[in-house]
C-alpha positions in Angstrom: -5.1 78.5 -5.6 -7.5 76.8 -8.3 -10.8 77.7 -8.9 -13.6 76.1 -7.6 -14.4 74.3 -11.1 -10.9 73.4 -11.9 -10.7 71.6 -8.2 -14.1 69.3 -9.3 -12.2 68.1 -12.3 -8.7 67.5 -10.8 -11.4 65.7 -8.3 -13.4 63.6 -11.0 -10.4 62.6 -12.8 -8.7 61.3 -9.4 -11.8 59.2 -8.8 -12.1 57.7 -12.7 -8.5 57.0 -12.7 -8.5 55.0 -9.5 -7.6 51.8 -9.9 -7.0 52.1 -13.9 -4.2 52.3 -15.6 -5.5 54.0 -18.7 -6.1 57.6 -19.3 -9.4 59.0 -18.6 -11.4 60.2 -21.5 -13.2 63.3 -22.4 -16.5 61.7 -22.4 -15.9 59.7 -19.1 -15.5 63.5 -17.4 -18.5 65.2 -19.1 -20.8 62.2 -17.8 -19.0 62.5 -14.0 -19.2 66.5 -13.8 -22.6 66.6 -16.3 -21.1 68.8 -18.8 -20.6 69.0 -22.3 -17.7 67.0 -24.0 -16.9 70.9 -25.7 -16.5 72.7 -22.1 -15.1 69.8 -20.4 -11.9 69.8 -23.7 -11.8 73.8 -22.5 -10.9 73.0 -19.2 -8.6 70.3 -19.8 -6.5 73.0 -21.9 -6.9 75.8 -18.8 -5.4 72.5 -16.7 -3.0 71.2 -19.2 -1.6 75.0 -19.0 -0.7 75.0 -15.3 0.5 71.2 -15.5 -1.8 69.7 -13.5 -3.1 67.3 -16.2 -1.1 65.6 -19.2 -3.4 65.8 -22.0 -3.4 64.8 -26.0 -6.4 65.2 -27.8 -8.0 62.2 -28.6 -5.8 60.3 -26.0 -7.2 61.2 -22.5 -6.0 62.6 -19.9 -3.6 61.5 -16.9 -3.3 63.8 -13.7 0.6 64.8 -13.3 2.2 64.5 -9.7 0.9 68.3 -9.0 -2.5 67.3 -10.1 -2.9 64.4 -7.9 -1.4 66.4 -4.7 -3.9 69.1 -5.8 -6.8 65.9 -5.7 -6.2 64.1 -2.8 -6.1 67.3 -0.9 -9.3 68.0 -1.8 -10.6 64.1 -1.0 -9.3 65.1 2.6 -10.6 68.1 3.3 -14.3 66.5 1.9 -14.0 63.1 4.1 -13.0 65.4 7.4 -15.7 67.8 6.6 -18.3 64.8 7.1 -16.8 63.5 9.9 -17.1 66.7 11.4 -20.8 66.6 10.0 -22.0 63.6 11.2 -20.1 63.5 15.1 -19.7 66.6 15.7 -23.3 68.0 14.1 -25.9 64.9 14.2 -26.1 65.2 10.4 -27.0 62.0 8.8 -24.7 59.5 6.6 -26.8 60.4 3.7 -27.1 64.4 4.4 -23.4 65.2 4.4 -21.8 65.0 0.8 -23.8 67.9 -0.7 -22.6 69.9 2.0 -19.2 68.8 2.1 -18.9 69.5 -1.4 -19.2 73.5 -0.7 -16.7 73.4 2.6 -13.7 71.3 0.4 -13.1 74.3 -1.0 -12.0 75.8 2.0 -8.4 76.5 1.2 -6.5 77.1 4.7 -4.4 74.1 5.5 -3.9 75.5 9.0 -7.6 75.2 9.3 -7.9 71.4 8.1 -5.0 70.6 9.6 -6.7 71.7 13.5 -10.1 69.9 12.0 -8.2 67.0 11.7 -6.5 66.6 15.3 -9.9 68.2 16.4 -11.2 65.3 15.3 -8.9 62.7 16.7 -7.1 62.2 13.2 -10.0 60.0 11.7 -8.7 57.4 9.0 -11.9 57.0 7.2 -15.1 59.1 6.6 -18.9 58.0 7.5 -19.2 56.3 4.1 -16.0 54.2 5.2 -14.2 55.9 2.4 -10.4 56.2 3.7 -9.4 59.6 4.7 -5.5 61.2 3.6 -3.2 62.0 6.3 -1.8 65.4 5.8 1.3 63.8 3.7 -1.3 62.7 1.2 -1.1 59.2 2.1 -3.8 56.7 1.9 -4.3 53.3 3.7 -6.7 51.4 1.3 -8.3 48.6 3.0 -9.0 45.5 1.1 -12.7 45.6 0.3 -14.8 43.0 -1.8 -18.3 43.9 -3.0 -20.6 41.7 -1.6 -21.6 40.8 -5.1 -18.1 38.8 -5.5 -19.1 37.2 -2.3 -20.1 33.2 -2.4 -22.8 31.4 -0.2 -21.1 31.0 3.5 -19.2 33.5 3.2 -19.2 36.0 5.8 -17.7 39.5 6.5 -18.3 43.4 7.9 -19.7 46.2 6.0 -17.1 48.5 5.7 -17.8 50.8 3.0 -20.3 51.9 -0.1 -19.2 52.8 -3.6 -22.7 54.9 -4.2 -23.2 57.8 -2.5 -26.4 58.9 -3.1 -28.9 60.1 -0.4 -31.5 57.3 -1.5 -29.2 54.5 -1.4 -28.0 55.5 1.7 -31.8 56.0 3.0 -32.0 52.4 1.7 -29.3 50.9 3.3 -30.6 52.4 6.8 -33.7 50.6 5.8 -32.3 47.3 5.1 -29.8 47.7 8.7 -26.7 47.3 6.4 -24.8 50.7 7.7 -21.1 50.7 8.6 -19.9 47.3 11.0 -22.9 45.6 10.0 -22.2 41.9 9.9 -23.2 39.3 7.5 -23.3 36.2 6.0 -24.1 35.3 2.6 -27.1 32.6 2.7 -27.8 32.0 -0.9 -27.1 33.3 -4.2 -30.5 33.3 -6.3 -29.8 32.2 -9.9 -32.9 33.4 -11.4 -32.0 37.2 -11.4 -28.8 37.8 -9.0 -30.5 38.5 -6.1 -28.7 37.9 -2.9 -30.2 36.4 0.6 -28.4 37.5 3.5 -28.0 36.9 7.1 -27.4 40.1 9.3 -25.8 40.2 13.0 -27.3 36.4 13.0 -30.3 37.4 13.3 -31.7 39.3 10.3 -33.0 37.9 7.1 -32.7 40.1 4.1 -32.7 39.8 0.5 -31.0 42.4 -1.5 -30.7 42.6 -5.4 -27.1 42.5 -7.2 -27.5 46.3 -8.2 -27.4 47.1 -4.3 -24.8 43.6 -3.7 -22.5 45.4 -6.1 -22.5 48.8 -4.3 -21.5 47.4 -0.7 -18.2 46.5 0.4 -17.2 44.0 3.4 -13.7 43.2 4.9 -14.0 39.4 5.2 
C-alpha cells in the first residue's frame, strides 16, 4: 500500500523516464507534480526508504524494479478507468483524466482485474495511450508525430501526447480524434505550420505546436 502522494510520483517519474536513459532530476519532478524542489527531495527519501526509487543527491533519480511494478500498475488502472468512462458512461475524451486520476487509486486488483475483462480486455485507452495487461506488459505501437511527417506522407491518428481538456476540445474542433486519416499537403516554411488533408476531404491547417502533439501510425 502507498499513499496517494507517493503513487503520483512513482507515476511522474515513470512518465519522465520513458524513453530516456538518464535519471530524472529533482527539478524535472517539482515542474511535473507542481511542487517545490524542497518537498519533492522529502519524498524522494520517504521512497528511497522503501526501495522503490534509487536516489543520490544531486544525481537523480531511477525507479527500481518495485518502483516501476508499483507505476505501471497505476498507468492501468488510470487508462481502464477511462475506458470505462467514455463507453461505458458517455463521458467525453477530454472529461475523463481528472477523474481518472481519483479512481487509480483504487487498490483492489480483484476489482481492476473484473473491470478489465468487463471491458473486453482493452489494449489502449481513449487518448490511444497503450493500456498494461495484468503482467505489466506493454505493446508500444510505433507512433510518429505528425510534426516528423513530410509532404505526401500519409497515416492514422492514433494517439496524443497532451492531455489537456482544451487541446482535446481543439482537436474535436479540427476532426483530428482517434482513426482520423490524413495526409500531409504542405509544410509551410514561414513559421512551421502544417496543411493537411483529412479523410480526403477536409482541408485543415494546423500549427507545429499542435503537429508535435499528434501521433499517426503510417
Amino acid at each position: 500500500m502507498h499513499s496517494f502522494t507517493e503513487e503520483n510520483y512513482l507515476k511522474a517519474i515513470y512518465h519522465l523516464s520513458e524513453g530516456n536513459t538518464m535519471a530524472v532530476s529533482t527539478n524535472q519532478i517539482a515542474e511535473m507534480t507542481s511542487t517545490k524542489a524542497a518537498s519533492v527531495t522529502d519524498m524522494l527519501k520517504k521512497l528511497a526508504e522503501k526501495k522503490l526509487i534509487n536516489y543520490i543527491k544531486y544525481q537523480g533519480v531511477t525507479l527500481t524494479s518495485t518502483g516501476i511494478n508499483a507505476a505501471v500498475n497505476i498507468i492501468r488502472k488510470h487508462r481502464l478507468w477511462e475506458v470505462f468512462l467514455v463507453e461505458k458512461l458517455g463521458f467525453k475524451w477530454d472529461e475523463v483524466h481528472d477523474i481518472a486520476e481519483e479512481l487509480e487509486h483504487i487498490n483492489s486488483e480483484t476489482l481492476i482485474n473484473r473491470l478489465d475483462d468487463f471491458l473486453g480486455n482493452p489494449v489502449a485507452d481513449p487518448h490511444g495511450d497503450p493500456i498494461p495487461d495484468r503482467s505489466g506488459l506493454i505493446n508500444h505501437k510505433k507512433l510518429v508525430k505528425i510534426s516528423d511527417m513530410q509532404t505526401g506522407e500519409s497515416g492514422t491518428v492514433s494517439g496524443v501526447s497532451e492531455h489537456s481538456s482544451v487541446f482535446l476540445k481543439l482537436l474535436e474542433k479540427l476532426g483530428l480524434t482517434l482513426g482520423t486519416k490524413i495526409i500531409i499537403s504542405e509544410l509551410i516554411e514561414f513559421d512551421g505550420s502544417i496543411m493537411l488533408t483529412i479523410d480526403q476531404k477536409t482541408e485543415r491547417t494546423i500549427s507545429r505546436e499542435v503537429a508535435k502533439n499528434i501521433l499517426v501510425i503510417l
